[in-house]
C-alpha positions as CSV (number, residue, x, y, z in Angstrom):
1,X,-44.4,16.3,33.6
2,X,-40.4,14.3,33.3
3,X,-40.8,11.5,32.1
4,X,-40.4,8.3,34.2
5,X,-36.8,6.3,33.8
6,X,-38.3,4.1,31.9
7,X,-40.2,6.4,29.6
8,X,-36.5,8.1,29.2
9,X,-35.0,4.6,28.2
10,X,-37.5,4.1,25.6
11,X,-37.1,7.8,24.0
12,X,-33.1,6.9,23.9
13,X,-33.6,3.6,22.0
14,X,-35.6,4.9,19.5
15,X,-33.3,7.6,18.9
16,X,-30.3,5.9,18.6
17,X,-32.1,4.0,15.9
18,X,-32.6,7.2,13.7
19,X,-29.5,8.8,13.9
20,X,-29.0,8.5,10.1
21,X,-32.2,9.9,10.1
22,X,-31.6,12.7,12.3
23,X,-28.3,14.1,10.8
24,X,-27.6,17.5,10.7
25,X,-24.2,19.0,9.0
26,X,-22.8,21.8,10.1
27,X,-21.0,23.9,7.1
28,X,-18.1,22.8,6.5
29,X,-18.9,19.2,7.0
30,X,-22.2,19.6,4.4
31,X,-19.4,21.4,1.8
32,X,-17.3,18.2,1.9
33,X,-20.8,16.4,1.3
34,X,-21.2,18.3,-1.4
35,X,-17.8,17.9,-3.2
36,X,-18.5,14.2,-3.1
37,X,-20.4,14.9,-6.5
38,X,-17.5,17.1,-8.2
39,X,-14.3,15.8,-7.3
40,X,-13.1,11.7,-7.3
41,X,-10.6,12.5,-4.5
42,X,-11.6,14.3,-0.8
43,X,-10.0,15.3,2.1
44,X,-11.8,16.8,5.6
45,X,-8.7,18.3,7.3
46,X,-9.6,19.2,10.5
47,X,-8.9,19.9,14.1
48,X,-9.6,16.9,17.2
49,X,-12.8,16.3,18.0
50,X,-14.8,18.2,15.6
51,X,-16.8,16.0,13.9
52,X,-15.0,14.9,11.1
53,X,-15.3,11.6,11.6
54,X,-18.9,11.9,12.3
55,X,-19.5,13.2,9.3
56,X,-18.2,10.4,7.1
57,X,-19.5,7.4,9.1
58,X,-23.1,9.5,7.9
59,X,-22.1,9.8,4.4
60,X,-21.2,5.9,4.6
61,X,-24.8,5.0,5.8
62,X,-26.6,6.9,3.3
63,X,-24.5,5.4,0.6
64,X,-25.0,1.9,2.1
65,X,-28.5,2.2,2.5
66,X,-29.2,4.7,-0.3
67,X,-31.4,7.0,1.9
68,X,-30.1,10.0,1.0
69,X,-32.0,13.1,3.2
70,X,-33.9,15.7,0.8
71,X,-31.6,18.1,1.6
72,X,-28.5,15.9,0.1
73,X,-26.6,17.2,-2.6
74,X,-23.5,15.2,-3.0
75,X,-22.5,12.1,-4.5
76,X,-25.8,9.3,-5.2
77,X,-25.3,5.9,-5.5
78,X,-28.7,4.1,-7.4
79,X,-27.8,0.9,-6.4
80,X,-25.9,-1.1,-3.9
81,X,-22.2,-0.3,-4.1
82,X,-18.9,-2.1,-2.9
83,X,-17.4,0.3,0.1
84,X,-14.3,0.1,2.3
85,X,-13.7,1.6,5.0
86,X,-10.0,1.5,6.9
87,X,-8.0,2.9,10.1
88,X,-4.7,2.9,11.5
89,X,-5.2,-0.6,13.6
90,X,-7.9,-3.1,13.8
91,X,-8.7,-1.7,17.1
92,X,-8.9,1.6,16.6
93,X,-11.5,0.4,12.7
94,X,-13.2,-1.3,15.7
95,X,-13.9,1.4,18.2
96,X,-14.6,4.4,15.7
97,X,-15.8,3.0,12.1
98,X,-17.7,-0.2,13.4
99,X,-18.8,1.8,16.1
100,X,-20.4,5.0,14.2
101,X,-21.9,2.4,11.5
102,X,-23.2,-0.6,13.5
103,X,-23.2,0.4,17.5
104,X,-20.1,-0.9,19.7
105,X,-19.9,-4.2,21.2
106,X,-22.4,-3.9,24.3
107,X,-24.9,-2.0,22.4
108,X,-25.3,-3.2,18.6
109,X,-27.7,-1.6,16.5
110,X,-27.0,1.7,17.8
111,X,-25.2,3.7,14.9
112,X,-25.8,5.4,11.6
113,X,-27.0,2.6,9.8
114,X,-30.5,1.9,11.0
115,X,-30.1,-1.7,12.9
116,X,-33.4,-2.9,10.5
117,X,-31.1,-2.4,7.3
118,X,-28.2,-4.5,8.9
119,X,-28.6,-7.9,6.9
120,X,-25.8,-9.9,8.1
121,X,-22.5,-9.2,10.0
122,X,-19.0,-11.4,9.2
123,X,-16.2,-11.4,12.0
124,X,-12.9,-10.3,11.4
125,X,-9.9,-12.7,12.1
126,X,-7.3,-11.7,14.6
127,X,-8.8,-8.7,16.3
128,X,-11.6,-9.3,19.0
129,X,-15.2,-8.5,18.0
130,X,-13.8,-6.6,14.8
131,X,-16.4,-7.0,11.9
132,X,-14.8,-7.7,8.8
133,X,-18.2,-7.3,6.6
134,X,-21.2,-5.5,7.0
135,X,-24.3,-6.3,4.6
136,X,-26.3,-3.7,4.5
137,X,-29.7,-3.8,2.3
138,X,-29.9,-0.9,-0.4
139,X,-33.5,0.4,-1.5
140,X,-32.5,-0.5,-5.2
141,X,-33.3,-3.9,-3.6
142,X,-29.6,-4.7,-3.6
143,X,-26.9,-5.5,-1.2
144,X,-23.9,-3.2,-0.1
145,X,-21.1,-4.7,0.9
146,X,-19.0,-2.9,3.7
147,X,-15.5,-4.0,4.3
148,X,-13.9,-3.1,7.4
149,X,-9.6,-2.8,6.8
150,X,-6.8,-1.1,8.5
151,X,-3.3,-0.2,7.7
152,X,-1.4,-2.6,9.6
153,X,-2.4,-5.1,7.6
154,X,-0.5,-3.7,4.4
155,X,-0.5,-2.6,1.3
156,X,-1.1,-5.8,-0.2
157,X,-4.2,-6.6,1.7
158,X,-5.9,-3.5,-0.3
159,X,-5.3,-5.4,-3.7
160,X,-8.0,-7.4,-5.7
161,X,-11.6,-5.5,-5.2
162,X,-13.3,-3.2,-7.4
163,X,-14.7,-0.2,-5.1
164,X,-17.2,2.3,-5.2
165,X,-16.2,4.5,-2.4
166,X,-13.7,4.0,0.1
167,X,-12.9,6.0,3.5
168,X,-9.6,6.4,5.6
169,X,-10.1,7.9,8.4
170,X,-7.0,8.7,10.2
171,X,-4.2,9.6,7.9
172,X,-2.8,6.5,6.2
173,X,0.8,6.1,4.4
174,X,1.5,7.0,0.5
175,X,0.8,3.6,-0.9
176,X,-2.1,2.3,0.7
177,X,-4.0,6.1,-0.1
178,X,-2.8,4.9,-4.1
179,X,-3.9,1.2,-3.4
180,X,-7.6,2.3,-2.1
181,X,-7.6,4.8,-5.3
182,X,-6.8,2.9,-7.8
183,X,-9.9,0.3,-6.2
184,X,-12.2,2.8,-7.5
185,X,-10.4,3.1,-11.1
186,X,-12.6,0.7,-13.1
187,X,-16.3,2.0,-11.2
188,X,-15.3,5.7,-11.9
189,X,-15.5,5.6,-7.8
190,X,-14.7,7.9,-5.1
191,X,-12.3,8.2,-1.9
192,X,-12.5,10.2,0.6
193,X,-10.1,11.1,4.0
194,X,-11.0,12.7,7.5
195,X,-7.7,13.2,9.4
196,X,-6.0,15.5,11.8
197,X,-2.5,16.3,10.1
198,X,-0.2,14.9,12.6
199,X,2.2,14.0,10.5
200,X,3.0,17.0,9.2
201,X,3.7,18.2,4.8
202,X,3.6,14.4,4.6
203,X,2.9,13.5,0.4
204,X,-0.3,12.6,1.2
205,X,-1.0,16.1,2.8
206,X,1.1,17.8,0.2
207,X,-0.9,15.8,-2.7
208,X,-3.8,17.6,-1.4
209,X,-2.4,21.1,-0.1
210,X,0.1,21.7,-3.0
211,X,-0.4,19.7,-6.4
212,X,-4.0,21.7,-7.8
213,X,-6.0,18.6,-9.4
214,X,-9.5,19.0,-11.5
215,X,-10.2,15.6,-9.6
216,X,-9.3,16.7,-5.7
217,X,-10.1,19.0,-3.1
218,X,-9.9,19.9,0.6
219,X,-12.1,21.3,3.2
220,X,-10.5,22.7,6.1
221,X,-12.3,22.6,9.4
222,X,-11.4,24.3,12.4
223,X,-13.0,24.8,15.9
224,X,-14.8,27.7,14.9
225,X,-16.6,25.6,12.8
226,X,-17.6,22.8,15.5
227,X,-20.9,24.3,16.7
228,X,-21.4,21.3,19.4
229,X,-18.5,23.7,20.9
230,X,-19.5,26.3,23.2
231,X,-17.8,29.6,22.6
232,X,-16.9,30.2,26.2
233,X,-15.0,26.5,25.6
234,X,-12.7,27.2,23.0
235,X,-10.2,29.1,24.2
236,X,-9.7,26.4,27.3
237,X,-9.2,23.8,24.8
238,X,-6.7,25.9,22.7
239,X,-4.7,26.5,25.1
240,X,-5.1,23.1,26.4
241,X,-2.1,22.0,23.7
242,X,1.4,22.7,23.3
243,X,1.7,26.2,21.3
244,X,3.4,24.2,18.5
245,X,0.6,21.8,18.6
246,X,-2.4,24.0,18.0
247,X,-2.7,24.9,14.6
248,X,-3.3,20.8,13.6
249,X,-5.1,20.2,16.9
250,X,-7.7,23.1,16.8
251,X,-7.0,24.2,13.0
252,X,-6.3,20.9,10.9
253,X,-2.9,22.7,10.0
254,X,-0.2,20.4,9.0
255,X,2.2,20.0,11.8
256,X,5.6,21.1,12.0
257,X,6.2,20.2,15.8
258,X,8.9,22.1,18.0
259,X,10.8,22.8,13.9
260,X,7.9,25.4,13.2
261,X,10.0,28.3,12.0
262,X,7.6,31.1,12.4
263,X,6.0,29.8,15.8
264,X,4.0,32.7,15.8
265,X,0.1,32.7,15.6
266,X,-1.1,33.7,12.7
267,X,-3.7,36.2,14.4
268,X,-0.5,38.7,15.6
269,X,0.6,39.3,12.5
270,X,-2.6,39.8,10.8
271,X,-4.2,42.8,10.0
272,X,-7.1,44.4,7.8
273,X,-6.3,45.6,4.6
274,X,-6.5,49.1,4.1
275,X,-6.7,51.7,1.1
276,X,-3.5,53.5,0.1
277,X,-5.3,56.8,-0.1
278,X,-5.3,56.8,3.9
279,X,-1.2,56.4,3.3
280,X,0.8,59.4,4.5
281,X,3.2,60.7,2.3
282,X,6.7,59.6,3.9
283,X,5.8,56.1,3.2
284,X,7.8,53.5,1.5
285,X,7.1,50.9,-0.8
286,X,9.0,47.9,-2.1
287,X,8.4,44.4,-3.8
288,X,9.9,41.3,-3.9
289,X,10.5,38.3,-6.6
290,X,11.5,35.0,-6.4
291,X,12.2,33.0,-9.5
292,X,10.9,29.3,-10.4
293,X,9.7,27.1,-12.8
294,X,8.9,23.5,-11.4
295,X,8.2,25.1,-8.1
296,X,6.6,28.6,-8.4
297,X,7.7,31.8,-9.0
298,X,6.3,34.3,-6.4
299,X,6.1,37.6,-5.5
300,X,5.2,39.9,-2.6
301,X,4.7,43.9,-2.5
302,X,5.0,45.7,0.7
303,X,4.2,48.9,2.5
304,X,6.8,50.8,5.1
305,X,5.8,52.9,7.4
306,X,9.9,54.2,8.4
307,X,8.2,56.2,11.3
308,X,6.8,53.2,13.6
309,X,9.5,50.4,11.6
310,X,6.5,48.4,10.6
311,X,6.5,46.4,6.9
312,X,2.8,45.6,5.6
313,X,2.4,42.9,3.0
314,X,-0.3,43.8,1.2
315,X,0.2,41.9,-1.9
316,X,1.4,38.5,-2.9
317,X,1.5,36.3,-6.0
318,X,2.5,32.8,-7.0
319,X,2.3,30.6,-10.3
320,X,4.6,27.6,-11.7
321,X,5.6,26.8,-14.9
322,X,4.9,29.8,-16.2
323,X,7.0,32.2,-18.2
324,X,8.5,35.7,-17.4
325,X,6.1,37.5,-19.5
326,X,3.3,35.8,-17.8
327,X,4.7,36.7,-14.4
328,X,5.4,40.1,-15.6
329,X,2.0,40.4,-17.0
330,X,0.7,39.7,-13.5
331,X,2.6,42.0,-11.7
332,X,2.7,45.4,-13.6
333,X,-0.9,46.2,-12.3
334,X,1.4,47.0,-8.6
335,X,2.8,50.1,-10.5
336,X,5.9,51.3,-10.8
337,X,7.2,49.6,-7.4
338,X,11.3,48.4,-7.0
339,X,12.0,44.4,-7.0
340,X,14.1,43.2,-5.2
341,X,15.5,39.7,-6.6
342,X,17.8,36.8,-5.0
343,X,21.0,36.2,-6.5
344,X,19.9,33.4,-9.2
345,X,18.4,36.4,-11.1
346,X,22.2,37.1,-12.6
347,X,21.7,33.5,-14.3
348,X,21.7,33.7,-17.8
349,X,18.3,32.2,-19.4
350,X,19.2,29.1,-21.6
351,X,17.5,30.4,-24.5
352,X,18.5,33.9,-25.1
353,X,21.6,33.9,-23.0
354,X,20.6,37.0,-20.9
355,X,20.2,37.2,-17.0
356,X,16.9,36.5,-15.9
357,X,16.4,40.0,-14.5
358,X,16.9,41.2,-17.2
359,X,14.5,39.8,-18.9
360,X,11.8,40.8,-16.2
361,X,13.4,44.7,-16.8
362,X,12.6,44.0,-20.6
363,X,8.8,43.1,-19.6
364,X,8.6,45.9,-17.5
365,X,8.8,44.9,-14.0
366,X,11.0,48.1,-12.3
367,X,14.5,45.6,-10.9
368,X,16.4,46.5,-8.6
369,X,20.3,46.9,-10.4
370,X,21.7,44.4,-8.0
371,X,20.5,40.9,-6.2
372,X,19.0,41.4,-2.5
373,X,21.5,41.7,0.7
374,X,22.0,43.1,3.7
375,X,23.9,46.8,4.3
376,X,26.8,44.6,4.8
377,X,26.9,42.8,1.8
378,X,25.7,39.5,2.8
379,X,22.4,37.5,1.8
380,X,22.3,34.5,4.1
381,X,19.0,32.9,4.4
382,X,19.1,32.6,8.1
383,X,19.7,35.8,8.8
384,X,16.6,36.9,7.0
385,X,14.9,34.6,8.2
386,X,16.0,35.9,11.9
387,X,15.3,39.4,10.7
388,X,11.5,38.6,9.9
389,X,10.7,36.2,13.3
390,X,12.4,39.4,14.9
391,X,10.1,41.8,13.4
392,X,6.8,39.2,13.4
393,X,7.8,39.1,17.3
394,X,8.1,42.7,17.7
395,X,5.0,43.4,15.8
396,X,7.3,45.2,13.0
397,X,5.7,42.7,10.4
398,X,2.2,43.1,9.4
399,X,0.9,40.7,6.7
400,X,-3.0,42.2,5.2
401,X,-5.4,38.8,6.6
402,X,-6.1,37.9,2.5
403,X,-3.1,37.2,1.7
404,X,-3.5,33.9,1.8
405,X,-0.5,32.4,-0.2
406,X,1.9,33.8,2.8
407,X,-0.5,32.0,5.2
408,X,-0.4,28.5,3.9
409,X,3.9,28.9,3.7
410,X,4.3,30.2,6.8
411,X,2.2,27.4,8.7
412,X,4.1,25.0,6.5
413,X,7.3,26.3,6.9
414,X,9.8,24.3,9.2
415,X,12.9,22.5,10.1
416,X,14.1,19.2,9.4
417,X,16.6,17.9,11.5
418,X,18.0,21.1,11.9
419,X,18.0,22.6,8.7
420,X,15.5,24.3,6.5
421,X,12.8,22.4,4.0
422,X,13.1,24.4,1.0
423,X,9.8,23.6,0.0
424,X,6.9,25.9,-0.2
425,X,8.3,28.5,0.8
426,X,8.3,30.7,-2.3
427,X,6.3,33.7,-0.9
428,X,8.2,33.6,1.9
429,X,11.6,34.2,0.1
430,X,10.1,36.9,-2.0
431,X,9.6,38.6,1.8
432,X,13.2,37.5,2.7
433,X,14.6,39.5,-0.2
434,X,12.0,42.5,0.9
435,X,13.3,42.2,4.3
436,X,17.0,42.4,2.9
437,X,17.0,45.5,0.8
438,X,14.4,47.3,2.9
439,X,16.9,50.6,2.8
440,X,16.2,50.8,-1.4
441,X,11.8,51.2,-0.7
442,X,10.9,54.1,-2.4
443,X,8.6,57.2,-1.7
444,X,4.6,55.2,-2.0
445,X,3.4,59.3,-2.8
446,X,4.9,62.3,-3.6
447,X,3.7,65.3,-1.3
448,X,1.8,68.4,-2.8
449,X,3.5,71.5,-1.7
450,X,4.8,72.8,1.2
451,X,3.9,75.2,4.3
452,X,6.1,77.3,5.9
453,X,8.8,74.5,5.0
454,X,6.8,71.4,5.7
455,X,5.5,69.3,3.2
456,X,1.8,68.8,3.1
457,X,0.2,65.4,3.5
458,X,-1.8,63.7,1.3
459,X,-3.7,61.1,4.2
460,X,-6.9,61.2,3.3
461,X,-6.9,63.7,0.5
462,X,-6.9,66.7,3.0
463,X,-5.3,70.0,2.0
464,X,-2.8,72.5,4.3
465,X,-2.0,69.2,6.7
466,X,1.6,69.3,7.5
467,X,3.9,66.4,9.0
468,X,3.9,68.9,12.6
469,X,0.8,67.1,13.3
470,X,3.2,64.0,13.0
471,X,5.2,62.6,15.8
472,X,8.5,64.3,15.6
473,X,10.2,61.2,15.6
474,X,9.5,60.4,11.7
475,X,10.8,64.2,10.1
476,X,14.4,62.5,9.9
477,X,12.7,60.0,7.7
478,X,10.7,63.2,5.7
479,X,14.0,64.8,5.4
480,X,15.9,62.5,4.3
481,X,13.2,61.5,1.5
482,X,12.8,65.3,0.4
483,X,16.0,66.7,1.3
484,X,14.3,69.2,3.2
485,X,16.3,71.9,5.5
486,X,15.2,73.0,8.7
């Protein structure tokens, strides 16, 4: 039997007063609970409207309260601690923060913090029906004290306070994120940030996505991991956005706006990995190097397939401040592949006075005699850089899905005002020089024999195959590579 209106009123008032109680994460948002006991410093980098926000306005309760769920293994607090919380505007802390803790305006009492553990509320000046305190009563028998803050008011008005955890939700600038950390210097204290990237490789973003830290970490959430999403719903709300918009929106990707370089998805250009025993014969190989120290040096091995004009990656590396015989170290496992190498690799090292490809030569690594360009002679980075949207386009550039390194570049890589940010794009230029001396790839296999003048194939390990069971179109590419005569 439905239960009267009434009845139904009653069942949603008691609810809403267990929320805390009743909170289940999915994943993603449990892993960032989880990291709250490992790292000082947290980001949850996800898409609109997945729950990131959610799930810190939870995390906040149970520290305030100290009624952590049984199935809770992140960060405990065994008595009352000092927390702030901040937002973009004092609107905005109004409508989300207050809201998820404490219940809006018309109905108080109806967030995460169960309304009987409220102890006392303090207005806020300036902004109507903000809070500027919440007391919240602790089951140490203790008192936690939430301040409400947001970013308009200024650095400055994040001075003074000792904190225990703090939480900025919506990406805030560079020196209030170091103002709200260094609050929690003295308490040993944690921070933690759920934001859409909007902003795009901001140093807040970057601090997070590109300096590795023993004390910091990011989870990445992304609609696939929203299960309050129907599947049938997704792809209307992907392709609800602008194309340049999606991988922040849906993805919690930095983003680049309309200066995207590679606007391609990343799913067109991905593929599985497969084994190089299932490689025919008449394939080419070729790697690539780019040379750093402060920012990395990287590397990037591909496959050729000269009959279809597809390159695979199928093999990246990057590491800073690390030497050549570390590098060198790292790479001789690809075999006896060709580098190619920019032009900086005729530099003489400041230490032994030879060029720094030589020095790679001398740990082994199989250099290319001269630095990466086209057939013409030229080595512009546009051009390469039109060469590989051409072939990403085309689908004549296949990247293997685990290489994650060229990933994170790509989605990162963009224009500003017009020209190129030469940051983190280190992968990416070790492809660029691939892309440029494509005509020096080498033979990945030699062929076993031959039959009635064909060369046998070695796909698969099968014996008396010869390339007539190949399109026709790739024996110019056999003959050239064996110098066979028809």
């Amino acid at each position: 039997m439905p239960l009267t209106q009434k009845e139904q009123a009653l069942v949603n008032a008691e609810l809403a007063k267990r929320k805390l109680e009743l909170y289940r994460p999915y994943p993603k948002q449990a892993l960032f609970h989880l990291q709250g006991s490992q790292f000082r410093e947290r980001l949850l980098r996800a898409g609109n409207q997945l729950g990131k926000t959610w799930a810190a306005a939870a995390e906040t309760a149970m520290h305030a309260t100290g009624k952590y769920p049984t199935w809770w293994q992140g960060k405990k607090f065994r008595k009352a601690p000092v927390i702030w919380c901040a937002g973009v505007t004092g609107e905005v802390v109004r409508d989300t923060i207050q809201r998820l803790l404490v219940g809006d305006v018309a109905n108080p009492g109806t967030g995460l913090i169960p309304p009987d553990d409220v102890k006392e509320t303090m207005p806020s000046r300036g902004v109507a029906d903000l809070l500027d305190t919440i007391l919240v009563k602790h089951v140490s028998g203790g008192v936690t004290r939430i301040r409400l803050k947001y970013y308009e008011q200024g650095r400055e008005k994040f001075q003074g306070d000792t904190v225990d955890f703090g939480w900025l939700d919506e990406e805030p600038p560079e020196d209030i994120y170091l103002e709200m950390l260094t609050r929690t210097n003295a308490t040993k204290g944690i921070i933690c940030m759920t934001f859409t990237p909007l902003k795009g490789m901001s140093t807040v973003v970057r601090r997070f996505l590109s300096e590795p830290s023993p004390d910091r970490c990011d989870v990445n959430m992304t609609i696939e991991d929203a299960l309050h999403i129907p599947e049938s719903e997704r792809n209307k709300i992907i392709e609800s956005y602008p194309l340049h918009e999606r991988g922040a929106r849906i993805r919690g990707e930095p983003m680049l706006g309309s200066g995207a370089i590679f606007p391609i998805a990343d799913e067109d250009i991905m593929c599985d990995p497969f084994d190089m025993s299932v490689v025919p014969f008449y394939w080419l190989e070729l790697a690539g190097i780019d040379f750093g120290w402060d920012h990395p040096t990287a590397a990037a091995r591909a496959l050729y397939n000269p009959q279809d004009d597809i390159i695979y990656i199928t093999n990246t590396y990057r590491r800073r401040e690390a030497t050549p015989l570390v590098h060198a170290a790292a790479l001789k496992p690809w075999g006896s592949v060709l580098f190619a190498w920019p032009h900086d690799g005729l530099q003489h090292d400041k230490g032994s006075g030879v060029p720094l490809k030589e020095i790679y030569r001398k740990e082994g690594l199989n250099m290319r005699t001269d630095n990466a360009r086209f057939e013409d002679g030229s080595n512009g980075v546009e051009a390469g850089i039109a060469e590989m949207l051409m072939r990403m386009e085309t689908g004549r550039l296949k990247v293997f899905r685990n290489q994650t390194y060229f990933f994170e570049e790509k989605r990162m890589y963009h224009r500003r005002e017009g020209k190129i940010w030469k940051e983190f794009d280190d992968v990416l230029c070790a492809c660029r020089h691939i892309v440029m001396d494509l005509r020096y790839a080498t033979r990945v296999k030699k062929p076993q024999g031959f039959i009635n003048g064909y060369p046998i194939d070695q796909m698969d390990g099968a014996k008396n195959q010869h390339t007539a069971d190949y399109n026709p179109l790739a024996h110019k590419y056999v003959d050239q590579i064996l110098g066979v005569k028809r």
